[in-house]
N, C-alpha and C positions, 0 to 999 in steps of 0.2 A: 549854962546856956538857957536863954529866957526861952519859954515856949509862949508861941503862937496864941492869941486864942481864937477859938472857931468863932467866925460870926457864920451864926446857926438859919438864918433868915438866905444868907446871901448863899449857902450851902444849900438854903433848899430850891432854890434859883437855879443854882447849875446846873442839880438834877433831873428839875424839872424839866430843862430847856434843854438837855442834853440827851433827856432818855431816848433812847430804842422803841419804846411804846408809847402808845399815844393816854395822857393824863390830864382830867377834866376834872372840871367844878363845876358842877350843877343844880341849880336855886330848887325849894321845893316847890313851886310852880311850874317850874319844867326847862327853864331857860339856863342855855349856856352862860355859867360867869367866868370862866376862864380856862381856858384848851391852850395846852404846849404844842409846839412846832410840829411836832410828827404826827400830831390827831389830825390838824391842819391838811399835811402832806399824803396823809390816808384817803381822805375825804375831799381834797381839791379845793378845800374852802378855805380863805382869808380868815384871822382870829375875828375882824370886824364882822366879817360877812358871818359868822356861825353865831354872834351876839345878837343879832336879829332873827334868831332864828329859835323852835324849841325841839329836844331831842325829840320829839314826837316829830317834826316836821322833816325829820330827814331818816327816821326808822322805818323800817318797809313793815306796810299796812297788817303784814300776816304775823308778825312779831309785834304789833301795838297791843294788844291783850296780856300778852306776854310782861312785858315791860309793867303792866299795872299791877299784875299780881305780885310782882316781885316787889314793885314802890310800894305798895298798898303794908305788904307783908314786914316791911322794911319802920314804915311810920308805928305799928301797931309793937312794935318792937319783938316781934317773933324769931327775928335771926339781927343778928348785925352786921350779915352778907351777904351775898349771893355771887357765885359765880355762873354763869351759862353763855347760852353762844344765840348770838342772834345777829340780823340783816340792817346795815344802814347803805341810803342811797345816798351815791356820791353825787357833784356837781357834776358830774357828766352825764349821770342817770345810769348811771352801774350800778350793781348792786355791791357790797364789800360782807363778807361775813367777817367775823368779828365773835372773840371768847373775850365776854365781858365779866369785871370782876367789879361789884359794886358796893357799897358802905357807905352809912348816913353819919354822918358827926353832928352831933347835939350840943346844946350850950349846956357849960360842966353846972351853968348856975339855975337854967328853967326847963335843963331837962329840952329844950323847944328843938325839933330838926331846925338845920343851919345849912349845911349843903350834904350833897350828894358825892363820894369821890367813885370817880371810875379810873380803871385800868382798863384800855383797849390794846388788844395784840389782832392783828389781821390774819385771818386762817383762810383767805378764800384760796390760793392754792389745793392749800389739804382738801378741803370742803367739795373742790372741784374734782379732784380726784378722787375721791370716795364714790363723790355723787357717780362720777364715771364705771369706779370698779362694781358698786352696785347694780347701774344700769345694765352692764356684762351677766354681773350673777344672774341679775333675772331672764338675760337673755339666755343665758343657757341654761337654766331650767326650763323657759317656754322652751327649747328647742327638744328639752331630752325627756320632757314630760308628754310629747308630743310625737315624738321619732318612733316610728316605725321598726327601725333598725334597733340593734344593742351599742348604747353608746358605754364604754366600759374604760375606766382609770385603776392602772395597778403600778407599782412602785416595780423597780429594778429587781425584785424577787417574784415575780408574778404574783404579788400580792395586793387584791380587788382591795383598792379606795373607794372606787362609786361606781353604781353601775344602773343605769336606766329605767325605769318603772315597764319598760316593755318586755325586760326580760320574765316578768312572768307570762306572757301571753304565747314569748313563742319556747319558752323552756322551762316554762311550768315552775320557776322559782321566782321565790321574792325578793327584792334589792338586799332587805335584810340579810337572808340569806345567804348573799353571795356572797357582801362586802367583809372583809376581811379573811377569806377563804385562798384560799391560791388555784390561779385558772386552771393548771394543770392538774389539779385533781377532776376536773370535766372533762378533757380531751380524752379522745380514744389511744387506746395502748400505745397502738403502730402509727400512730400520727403525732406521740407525745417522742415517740423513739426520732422520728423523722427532724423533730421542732426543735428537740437537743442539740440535734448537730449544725443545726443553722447558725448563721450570723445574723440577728436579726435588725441589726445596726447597719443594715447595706440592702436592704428592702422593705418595701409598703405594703406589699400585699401578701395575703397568709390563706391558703385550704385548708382546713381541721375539721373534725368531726366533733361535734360538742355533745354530753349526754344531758338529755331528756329529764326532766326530775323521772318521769315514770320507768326509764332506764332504757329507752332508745336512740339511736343516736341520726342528730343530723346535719347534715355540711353547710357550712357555715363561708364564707369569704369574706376574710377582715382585712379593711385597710387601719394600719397602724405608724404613728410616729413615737419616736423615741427622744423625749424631751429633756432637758437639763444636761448633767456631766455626772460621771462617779464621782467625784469631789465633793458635789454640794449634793447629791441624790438626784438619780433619774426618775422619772414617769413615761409609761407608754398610754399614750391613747389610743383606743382601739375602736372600730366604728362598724359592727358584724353585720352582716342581713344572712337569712334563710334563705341556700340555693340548693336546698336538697332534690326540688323538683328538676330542675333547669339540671342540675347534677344527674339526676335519672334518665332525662330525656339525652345528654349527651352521651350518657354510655349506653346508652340502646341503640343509638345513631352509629358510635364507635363498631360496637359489635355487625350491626348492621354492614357498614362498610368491610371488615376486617371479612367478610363472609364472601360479600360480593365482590372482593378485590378491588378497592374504589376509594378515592382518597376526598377531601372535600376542605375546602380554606376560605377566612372570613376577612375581609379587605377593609381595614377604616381609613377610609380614604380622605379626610381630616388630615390624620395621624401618620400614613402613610405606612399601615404596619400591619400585616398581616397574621393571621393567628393558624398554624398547620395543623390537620389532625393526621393521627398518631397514623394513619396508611399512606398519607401524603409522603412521610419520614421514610417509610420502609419503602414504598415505589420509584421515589426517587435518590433511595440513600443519603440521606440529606443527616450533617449529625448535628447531634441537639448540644453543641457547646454556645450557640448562639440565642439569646433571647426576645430577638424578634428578627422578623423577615422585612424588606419592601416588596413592593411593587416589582421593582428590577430586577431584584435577585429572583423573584420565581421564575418570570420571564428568563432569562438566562438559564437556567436550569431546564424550564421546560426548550429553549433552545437547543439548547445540548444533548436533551434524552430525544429529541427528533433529529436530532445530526446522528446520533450514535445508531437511531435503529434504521436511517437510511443507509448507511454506510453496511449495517449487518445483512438490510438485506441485498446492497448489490453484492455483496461476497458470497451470500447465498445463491445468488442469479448465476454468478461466472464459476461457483464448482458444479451446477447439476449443467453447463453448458459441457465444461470439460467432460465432465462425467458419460 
């Protein structure tokens, strides 16, 4: 069987004209001398139209310095590549990022640069998205370096991934500190006893008593979600503020009423959802397997406790008549 032989020329041909990436030759003047289809197709430009043109004319202006030091470094013979990533503007005035792989080829007989070969592969996707997941990171540092509250990350064992630069202001410790520590060595006994027995995959909000570094404790109300799956690992995030005060005044209020026999309810009328306290339960017998009231239902309740003591006292009226 006669074998083939490669014609090596017409092979570099089909490569060229067939690759995936975009493959250039470029004069050491700067001028394009020949760009395959898909550089073309990157950049919106005709092979004719990019021949009038020099890579400087179409690299974005904050990457032209760039480009010099690498060519510069390139002639002097310090490397015989370079790879990096840099900006060209397209025919439509887009920008395209771009991981460029560059090499000079010299004449084997003077030593002299001859051309320029580049590999272009298009990353503006990735590039956009980066750019994106960064502009996030920084957003949530300005917001946690700034938050008032405790913003707090701990994995499915309550174990602190990060936690807020505030929490030393209102609890005396340092982010250091915290992070890798488990929440529950903070909470108070009989509210770690309580947080046990919860589901905490079936609500958002959390009362707990937090300790103090100086070792007093104070109430805290956290909203939390619970992110990911068991499979790939969860995170909760937790968003705390200090309501130790608000917590004092309401159990003085509490006591207050429980003295005076006197009930009192808070109406967001938004929401349409009322909030009972603990003498409103007991005066009206009302049980607490429900977690929120409206409008109507009090209404109707307090309907009913004005039916029922009318009715007790006409019975009242017609025995001391008999009587």
């Amino acid at each position: 069987m006669q074998v083939q032989k490669v014609d090596h020329h017409e092979l570099f041909e089909q490569i060229y004209n067939q690759a995936p990436i975009g493959i250039a030759l470029v004069a050491p003047t700067g001028q394009w001398m020949k760009v395959n289809p898909a550089f073309c197709c990157m950049l919106g430009f005709t092979s004719e139209e990019l021949m009038d043109l020099s890579y400087q004319d179409i690299t974005h202006p904050d990457d032209s310095p760039q480009d010099l030091i690498y060519v510069c470094k390139l002639f002097e013979g310090e490397s015989k590549e370079y790879k990096y990533e840099k900006r060209y503007i397209k025919k439509n005035g887009d920008v395209m990022w771009s991981s460029l792989h560059i090499s000079l080829a010299r004449s084997e007989i003077t030593n002299e640069p001859l051309y320029f070969i580049c590999h272009i592969i298009d990353i503006t996707d990735r590039k956009l998205s980066e750019q994106k997941l960064q502009h996030s990171e920084e957003m949530f540092k300005l917001i946690t370096d700034n938050a008032q509250e405790i913003i707090y990350i701990a994995d499915s064992e309550g174990v602190c991934r990060f936690c807020s630069p505030s929490v030393q202001s209102l609890l005396g410790y340092s982010p250091e500190e915290v992070i890798g520590q488990n929440n529950y060595a903070y909470f108070h006994p009989q509210d770690l006893e309580r947080i046990s027995q919860m589901d905490l995959t079936k609500g958002n909000l959390l009362n707990v008593r937090v300790r103090h570094k100086d070792g007093h404790y104070l109430w805290f109300e956290t909203t939390y979600k619970v992110n990911g799956d068991a499979k790939h690992g969860q995170q909760i995030l937790s968003i705390g503020r200090d309501v130790s005060e608000r917590k004092k005044h309401k159990d003085i209020s509490a006591e207050a009423e429980r003295i005076a026999l006197i009930g009192s309810w808070e109406w967001d009328m938004v929401k349409d959802q009322i909030a009972l306290s603990d003498q409103i339960f007991k005066i009206f017998e009302l049980e607490r397997i429900r977690k929120s009231y409206r409008a109507s239902d009090v209404f109707k309740v307090m309907n009913s406790a004005r039916h029922s003591l009318f009715t007790r006292t006409n019975r009242m009226g017609k025995t001391r008549k008999t009587t």
